[in-house]
CHARMM internal coordinates of N, CA and C (Angstrom, degrees):
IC EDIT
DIST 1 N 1 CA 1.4331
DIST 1 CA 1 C 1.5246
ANGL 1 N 1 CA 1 C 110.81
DIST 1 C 2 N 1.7065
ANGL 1 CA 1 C 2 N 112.12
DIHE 1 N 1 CA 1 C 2 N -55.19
DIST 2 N 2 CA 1.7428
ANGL 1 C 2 N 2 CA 107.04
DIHE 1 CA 1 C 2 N 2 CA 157.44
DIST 2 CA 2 C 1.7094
ANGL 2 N 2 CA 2 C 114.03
DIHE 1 C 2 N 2 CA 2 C -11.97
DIST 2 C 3 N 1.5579
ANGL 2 CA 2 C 3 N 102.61
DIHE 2 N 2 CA 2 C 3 N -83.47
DIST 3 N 3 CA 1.4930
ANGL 2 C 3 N 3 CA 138.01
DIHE 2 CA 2 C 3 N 3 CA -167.42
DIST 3 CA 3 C 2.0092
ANGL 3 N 3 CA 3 C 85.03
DIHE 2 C 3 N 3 CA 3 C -21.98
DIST 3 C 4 N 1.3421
ANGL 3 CA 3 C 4 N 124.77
DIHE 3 N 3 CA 3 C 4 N -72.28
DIST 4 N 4 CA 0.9334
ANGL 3 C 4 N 4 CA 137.03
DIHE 3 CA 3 C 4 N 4 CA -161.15
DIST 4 CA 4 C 1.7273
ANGL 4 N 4 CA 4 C 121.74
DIHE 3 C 4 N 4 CA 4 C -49.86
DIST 4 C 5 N 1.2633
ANGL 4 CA 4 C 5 N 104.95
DIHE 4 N 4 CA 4 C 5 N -42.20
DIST 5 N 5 CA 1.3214
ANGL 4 C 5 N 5 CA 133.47
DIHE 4 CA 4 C 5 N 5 CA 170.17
DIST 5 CA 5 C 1.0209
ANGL 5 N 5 CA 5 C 124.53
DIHE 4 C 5 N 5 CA 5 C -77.78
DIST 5 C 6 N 1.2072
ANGL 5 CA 5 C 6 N 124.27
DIHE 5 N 5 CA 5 C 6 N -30.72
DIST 6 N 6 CA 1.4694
ANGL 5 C 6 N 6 CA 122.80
DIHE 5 CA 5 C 6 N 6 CA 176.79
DIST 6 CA 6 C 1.7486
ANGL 6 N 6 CA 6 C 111.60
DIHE 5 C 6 N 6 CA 6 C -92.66
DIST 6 C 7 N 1.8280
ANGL 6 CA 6 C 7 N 121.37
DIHE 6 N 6 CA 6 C 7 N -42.54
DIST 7 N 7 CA 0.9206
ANGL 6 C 7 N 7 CA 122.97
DIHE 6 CA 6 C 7 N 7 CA 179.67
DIST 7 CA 7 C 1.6887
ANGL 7 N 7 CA 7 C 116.60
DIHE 6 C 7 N 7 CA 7 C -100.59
DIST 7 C 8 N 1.1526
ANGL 7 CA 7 C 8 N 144.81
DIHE 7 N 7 CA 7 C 8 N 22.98
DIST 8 N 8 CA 1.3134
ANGL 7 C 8 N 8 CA 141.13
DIHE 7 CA 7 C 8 N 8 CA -156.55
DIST 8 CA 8 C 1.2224
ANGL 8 N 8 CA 8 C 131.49
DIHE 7 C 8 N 8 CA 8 C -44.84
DIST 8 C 9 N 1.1012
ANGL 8 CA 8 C 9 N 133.81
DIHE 8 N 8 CA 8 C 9 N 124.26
DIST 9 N 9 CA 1.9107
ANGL 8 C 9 N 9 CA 137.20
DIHE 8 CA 8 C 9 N 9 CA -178.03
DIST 9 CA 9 C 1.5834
ANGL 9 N 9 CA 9 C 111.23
DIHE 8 C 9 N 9 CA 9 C -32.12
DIST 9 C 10 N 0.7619
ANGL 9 CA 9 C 10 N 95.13
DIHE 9 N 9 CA 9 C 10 N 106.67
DIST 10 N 10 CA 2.1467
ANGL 9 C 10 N 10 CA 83.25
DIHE 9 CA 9 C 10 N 10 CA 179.44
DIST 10 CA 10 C 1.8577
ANGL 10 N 10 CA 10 C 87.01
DIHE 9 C 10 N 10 CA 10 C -102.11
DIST 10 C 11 N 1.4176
ANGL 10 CA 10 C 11 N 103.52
DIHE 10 N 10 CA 10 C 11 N -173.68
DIST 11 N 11 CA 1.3856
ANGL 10 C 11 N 11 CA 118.66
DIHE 10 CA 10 C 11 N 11 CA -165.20
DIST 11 CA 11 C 1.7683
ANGL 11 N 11 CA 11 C 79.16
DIHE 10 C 11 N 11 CA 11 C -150.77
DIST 11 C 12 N 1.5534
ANGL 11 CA 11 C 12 N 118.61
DIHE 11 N 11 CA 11 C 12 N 119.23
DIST 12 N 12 CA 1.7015
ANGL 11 C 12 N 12 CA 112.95
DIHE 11 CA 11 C 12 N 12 CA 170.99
DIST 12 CA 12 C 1.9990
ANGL 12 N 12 CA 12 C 90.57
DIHE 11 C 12 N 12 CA 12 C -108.76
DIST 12 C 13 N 1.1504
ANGL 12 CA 12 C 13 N 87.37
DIHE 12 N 12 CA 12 C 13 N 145.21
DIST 13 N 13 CA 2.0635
ANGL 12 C 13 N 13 CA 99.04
DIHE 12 CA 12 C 13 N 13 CA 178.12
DIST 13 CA 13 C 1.2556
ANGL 13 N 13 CA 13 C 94.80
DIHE 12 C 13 N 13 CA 13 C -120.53
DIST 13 C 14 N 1.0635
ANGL 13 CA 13 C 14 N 120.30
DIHE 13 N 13 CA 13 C 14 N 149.57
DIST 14 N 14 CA 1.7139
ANGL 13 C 14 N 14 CA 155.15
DIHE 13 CA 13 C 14 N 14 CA 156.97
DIST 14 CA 14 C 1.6698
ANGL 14 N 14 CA 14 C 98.69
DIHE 13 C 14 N 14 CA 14 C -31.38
DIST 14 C 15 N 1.7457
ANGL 14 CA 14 C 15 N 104.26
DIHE 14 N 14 CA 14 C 15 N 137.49
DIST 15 N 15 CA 1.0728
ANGL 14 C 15 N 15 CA 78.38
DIHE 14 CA 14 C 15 N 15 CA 173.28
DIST 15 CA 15 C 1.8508
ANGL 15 N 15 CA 15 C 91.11
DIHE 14 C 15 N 15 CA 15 C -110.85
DIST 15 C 16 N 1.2971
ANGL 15 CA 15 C 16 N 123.64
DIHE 15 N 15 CA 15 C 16 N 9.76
DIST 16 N 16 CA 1.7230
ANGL 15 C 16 N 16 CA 135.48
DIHE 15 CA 15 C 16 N 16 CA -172.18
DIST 16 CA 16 C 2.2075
ANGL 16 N 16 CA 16 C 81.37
DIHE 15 C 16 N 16 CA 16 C -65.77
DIST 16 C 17 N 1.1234
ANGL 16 CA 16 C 17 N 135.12
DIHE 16 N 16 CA 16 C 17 N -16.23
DIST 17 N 17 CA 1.4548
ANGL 16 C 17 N 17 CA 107.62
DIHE 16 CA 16 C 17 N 17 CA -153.68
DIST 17 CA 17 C 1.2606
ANGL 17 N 17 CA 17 C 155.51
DIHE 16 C 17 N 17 CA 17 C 97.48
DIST 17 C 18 N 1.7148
ANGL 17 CA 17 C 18 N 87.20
DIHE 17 N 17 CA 17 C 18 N -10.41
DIST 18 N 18 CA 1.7518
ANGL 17 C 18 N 18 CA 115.69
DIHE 17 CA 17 C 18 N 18 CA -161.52
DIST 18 CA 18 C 1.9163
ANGL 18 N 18 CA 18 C 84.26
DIHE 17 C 18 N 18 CA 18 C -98.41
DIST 18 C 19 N 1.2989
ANGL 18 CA 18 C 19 N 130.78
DIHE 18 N 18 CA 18 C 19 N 30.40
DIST 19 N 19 CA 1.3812
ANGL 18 C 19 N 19 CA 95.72
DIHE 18 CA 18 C 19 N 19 CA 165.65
DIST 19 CA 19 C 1.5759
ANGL 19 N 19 CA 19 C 126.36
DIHE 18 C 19 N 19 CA 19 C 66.57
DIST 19 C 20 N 1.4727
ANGL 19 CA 19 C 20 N 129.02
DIHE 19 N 19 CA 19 C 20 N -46.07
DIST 20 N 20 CA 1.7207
ANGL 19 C 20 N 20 CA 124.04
DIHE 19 CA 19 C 20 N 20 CA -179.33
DIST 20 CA 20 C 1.1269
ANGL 20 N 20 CA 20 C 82.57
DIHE 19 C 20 N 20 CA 20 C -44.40
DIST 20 C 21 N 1.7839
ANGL 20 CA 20 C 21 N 98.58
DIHE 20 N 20 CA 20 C 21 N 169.27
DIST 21 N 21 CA 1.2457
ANGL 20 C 21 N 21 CA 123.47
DIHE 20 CA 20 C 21 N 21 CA 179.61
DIST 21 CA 21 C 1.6215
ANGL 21 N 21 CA 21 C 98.45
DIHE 20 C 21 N 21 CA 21 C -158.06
DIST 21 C 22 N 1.4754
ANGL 21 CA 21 C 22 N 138.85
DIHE 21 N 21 CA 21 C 22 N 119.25
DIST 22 N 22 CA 1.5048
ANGL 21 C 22 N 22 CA 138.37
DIHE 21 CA 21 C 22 N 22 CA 161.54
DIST 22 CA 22 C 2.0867
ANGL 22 N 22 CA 22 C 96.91
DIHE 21 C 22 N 22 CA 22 C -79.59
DIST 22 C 23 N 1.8787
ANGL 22 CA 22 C 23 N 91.56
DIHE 22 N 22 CA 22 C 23 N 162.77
DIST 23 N 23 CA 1.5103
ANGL 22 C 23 N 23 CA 71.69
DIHE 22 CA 22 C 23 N 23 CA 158.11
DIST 23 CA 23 C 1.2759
ANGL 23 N 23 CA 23 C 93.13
DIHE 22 C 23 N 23 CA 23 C -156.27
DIST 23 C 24 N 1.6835
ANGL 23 CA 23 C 24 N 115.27
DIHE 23 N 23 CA 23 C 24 N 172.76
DIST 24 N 24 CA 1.6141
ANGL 23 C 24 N 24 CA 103.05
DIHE 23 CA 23 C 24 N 24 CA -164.09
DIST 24 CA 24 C 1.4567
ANGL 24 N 24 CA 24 C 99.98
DIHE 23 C 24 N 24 CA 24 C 177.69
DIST 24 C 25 N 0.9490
ANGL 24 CA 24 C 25 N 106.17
DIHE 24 N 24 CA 24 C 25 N -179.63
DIST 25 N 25 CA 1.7079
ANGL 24 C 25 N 25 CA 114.12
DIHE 24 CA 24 C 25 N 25 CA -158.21
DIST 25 CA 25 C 1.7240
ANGL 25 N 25 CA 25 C 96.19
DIHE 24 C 25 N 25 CA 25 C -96.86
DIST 25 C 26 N 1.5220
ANGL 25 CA 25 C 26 N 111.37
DIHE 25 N 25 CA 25 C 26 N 169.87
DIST 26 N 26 CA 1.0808
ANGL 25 C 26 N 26 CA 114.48
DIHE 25 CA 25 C 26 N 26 CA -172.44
DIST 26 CA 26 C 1.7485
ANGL 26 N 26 CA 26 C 102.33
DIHE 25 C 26 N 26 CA 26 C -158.51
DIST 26 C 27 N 1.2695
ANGL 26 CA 26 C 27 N 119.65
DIHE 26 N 26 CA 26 C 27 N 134.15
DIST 27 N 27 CA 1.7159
ANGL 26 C 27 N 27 CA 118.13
DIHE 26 CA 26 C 27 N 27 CA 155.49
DIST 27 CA 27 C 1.3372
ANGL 27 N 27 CA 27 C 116.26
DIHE 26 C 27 N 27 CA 27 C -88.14
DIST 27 C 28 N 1.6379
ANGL 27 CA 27 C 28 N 106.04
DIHE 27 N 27 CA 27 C 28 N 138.17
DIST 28 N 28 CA 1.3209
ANGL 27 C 28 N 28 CA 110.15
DIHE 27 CA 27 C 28 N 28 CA -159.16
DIST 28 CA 28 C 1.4589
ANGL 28 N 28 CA 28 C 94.65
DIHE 27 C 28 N 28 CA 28 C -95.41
DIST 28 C 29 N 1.4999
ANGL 28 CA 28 C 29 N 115.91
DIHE 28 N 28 CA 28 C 29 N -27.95
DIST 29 N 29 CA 1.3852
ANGL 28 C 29 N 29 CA 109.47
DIHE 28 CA 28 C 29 N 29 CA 179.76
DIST 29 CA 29 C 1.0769
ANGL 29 N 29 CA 29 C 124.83
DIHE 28 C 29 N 29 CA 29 C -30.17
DIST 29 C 30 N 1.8457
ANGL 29 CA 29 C 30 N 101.59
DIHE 29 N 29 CA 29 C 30 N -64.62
DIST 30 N 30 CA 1.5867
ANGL 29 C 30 N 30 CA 136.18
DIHE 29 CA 29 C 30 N 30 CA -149.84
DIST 30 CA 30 C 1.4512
ANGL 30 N 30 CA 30 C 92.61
DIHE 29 C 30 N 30 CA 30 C -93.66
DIST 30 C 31 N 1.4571
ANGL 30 CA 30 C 31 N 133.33
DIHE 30 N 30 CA 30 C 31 N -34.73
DIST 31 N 31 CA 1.5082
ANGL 30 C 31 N 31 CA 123.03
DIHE 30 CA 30 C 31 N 31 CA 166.75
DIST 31 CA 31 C 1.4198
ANGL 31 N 31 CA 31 C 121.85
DIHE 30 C 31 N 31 CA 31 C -124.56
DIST 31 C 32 N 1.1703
ANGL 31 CA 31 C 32 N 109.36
DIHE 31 N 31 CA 31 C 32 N 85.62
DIST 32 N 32 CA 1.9975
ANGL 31 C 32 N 32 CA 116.53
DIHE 31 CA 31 C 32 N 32 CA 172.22
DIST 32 CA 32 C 1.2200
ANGL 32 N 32 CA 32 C 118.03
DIHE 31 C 32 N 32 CA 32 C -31.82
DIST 32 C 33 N 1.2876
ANGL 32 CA 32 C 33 N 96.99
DIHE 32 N 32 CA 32 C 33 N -51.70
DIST 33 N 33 CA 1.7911
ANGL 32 C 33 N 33 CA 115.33
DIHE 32 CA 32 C 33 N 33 CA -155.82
DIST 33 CA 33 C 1.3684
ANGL 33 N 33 CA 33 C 108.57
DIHE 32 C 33 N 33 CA 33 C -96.62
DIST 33 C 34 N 1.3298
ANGL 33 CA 33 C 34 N 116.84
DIHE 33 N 33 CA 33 C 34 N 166.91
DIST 34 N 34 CA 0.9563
ANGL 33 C 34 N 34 CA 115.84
DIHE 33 CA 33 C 34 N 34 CA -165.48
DIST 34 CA 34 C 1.8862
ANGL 34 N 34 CA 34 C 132.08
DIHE 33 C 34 N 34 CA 34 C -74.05
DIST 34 C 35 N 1.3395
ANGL 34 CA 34 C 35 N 139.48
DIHE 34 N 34 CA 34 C 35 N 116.87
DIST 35 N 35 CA 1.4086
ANGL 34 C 35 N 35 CA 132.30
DIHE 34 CA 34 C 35 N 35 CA -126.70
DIST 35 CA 35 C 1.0624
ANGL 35 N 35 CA 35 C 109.13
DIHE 34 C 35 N 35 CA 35 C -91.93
DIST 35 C 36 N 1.9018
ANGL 35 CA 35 C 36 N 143.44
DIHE 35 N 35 CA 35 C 36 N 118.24
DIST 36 N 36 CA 1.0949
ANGL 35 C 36 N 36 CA 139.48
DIHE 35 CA 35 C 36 N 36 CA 164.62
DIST 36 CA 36 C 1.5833
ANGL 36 N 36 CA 36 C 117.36
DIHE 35 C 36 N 36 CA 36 C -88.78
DIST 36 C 37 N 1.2671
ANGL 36 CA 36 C 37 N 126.08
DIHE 36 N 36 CA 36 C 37 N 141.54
DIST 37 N 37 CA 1.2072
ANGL 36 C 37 N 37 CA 125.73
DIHE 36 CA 36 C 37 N 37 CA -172.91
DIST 37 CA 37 C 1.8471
ANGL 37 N 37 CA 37 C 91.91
DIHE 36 C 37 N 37 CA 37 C -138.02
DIST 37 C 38 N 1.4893
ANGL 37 CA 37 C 38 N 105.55
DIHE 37 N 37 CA 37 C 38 N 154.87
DIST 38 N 38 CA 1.3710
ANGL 37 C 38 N 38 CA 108.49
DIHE 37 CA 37 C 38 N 38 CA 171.94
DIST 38 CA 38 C 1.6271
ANGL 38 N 38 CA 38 C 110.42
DIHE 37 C 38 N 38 CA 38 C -111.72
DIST 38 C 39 N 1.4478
ANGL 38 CA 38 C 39 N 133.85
DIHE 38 N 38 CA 38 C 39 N 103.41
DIST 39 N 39 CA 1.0575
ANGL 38 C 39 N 39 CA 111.90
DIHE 38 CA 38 C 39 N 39 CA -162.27
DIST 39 CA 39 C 1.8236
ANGL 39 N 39 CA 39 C 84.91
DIHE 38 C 39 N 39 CA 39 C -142.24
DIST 39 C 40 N 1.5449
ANGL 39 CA 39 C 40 N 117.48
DIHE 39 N 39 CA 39 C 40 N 174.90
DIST 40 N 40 CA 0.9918
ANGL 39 C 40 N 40 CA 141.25
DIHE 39 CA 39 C 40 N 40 CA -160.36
DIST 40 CA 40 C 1.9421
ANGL 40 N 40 CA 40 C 112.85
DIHE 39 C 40 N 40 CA 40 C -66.36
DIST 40 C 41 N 1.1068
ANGL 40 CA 40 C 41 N 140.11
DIHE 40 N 40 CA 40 C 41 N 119.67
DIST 41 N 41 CA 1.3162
ANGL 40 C 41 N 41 CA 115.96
DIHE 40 CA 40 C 41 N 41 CA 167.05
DIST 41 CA 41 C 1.7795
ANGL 41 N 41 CA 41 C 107.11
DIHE 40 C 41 N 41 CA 41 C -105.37
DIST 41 C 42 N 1.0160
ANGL 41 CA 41 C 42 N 129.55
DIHE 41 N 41 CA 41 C 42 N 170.48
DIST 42 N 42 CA 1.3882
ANGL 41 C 42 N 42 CA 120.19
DIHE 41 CA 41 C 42 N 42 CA -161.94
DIST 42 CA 42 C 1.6346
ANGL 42 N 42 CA 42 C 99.49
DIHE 41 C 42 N 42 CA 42 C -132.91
DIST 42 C 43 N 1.9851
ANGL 42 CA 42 C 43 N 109.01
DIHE 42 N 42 CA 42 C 43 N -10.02
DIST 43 N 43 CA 1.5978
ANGL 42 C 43 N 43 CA 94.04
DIHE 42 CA 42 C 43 N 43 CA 173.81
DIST 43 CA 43 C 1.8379
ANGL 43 N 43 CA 43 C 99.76
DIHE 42 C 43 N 43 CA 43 C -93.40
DIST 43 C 44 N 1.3166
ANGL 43 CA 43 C 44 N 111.22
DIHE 43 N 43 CA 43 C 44 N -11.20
DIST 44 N 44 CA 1.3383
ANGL 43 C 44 N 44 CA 103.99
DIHE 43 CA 43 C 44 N 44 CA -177.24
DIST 44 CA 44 C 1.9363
ANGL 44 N 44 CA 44 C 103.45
DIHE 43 C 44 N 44 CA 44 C -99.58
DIST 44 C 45 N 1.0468
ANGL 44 CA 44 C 45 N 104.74
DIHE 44 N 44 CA 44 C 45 N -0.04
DIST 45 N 45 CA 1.6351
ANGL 44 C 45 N 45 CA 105.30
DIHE 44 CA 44 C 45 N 45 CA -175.83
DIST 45 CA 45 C 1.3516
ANGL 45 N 45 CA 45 C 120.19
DIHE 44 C 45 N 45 CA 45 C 65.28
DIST 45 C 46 N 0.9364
ANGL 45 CA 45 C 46 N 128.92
DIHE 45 N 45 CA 45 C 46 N 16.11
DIST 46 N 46 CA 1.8127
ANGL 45 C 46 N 46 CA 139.41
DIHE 45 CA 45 C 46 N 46 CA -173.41
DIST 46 CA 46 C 1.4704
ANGL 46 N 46 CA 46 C 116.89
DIHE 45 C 46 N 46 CA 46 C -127.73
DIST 46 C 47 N 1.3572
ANGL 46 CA 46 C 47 N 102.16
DIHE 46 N 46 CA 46 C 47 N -174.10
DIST 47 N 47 CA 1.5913
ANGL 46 C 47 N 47 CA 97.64
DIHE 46 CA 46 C 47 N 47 CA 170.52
DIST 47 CA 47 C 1.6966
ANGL 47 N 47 CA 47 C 87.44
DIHE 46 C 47 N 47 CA 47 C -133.18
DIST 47 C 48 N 1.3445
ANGL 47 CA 47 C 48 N 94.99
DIHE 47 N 47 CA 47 C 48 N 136.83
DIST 48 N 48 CA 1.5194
ANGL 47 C 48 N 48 CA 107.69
DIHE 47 CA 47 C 48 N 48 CA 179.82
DIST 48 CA 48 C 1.3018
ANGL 48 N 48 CA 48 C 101.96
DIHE 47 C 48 N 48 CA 48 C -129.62
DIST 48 C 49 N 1.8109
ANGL 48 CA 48 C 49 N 120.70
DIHE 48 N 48 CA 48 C 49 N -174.52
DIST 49 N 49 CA 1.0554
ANGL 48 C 49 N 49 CA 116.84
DIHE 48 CA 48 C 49 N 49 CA 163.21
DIST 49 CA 49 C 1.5546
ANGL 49 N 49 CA 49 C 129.48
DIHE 48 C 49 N 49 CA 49 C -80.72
DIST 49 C 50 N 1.6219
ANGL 49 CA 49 C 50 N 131.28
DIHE 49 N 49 CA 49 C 50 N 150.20
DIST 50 N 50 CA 0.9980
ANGL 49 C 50 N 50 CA 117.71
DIHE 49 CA 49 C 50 N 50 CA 169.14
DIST 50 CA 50 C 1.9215
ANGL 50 N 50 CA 50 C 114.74
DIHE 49 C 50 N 50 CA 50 C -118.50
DIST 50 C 51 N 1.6194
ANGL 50 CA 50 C 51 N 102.58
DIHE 50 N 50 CA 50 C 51 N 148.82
DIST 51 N 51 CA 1.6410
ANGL 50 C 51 N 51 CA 81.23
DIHE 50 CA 50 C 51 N 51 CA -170.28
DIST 51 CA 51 C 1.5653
ANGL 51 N 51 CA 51 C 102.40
DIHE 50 C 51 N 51 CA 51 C -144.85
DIST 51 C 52 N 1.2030
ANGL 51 CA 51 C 52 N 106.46
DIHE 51 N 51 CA 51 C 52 N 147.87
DIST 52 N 52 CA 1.4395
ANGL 51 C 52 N 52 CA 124.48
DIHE 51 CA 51 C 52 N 52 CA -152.51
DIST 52 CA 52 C 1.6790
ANGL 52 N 52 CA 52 C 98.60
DIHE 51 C 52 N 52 CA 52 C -48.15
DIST 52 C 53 N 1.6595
ANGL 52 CA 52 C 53 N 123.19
DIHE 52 N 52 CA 52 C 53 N 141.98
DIST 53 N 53 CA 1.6553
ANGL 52 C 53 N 53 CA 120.36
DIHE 52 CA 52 C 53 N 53 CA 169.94
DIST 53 CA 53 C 1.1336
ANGL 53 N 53 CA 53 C 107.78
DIHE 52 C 53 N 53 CA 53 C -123.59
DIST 53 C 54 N 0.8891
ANGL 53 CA 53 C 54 N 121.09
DIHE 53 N 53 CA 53 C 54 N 101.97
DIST 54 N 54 CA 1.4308
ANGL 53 C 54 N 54 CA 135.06
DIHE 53 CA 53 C 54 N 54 CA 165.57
DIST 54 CA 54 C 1.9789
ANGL 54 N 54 CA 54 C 123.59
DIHE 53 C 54 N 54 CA 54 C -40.02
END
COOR INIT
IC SEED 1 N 1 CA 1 C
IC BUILD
């Protein structure tokens, strides 16, 4: 039950518009706020940012 609370599944979306979505674990400790990552989208062909959706 810890496991759940401390690390929770986030879902990060595109912020290009195209809809992808990665999804992936996160520490809430080490990141409160909400998590931006810059990673690849493949309908927009780039790497843009992606940021946590609640």
């Amino acid at each position: 039950m810890a496991r759940d609370e401390l690390r929770p599944i986030i879902k990060l979306t595109s912020t290009a518009g195209t809809g992808h979505t990665y999804v992936t674990r996160k520490n809430r400790r080490n990141d409160p706020d909400r998590l931006t990552l810059r990673k690849y989208d493949p309908v927009a062909r780039r790497h843009v940012d992606f940021r946590e959706a609640r």
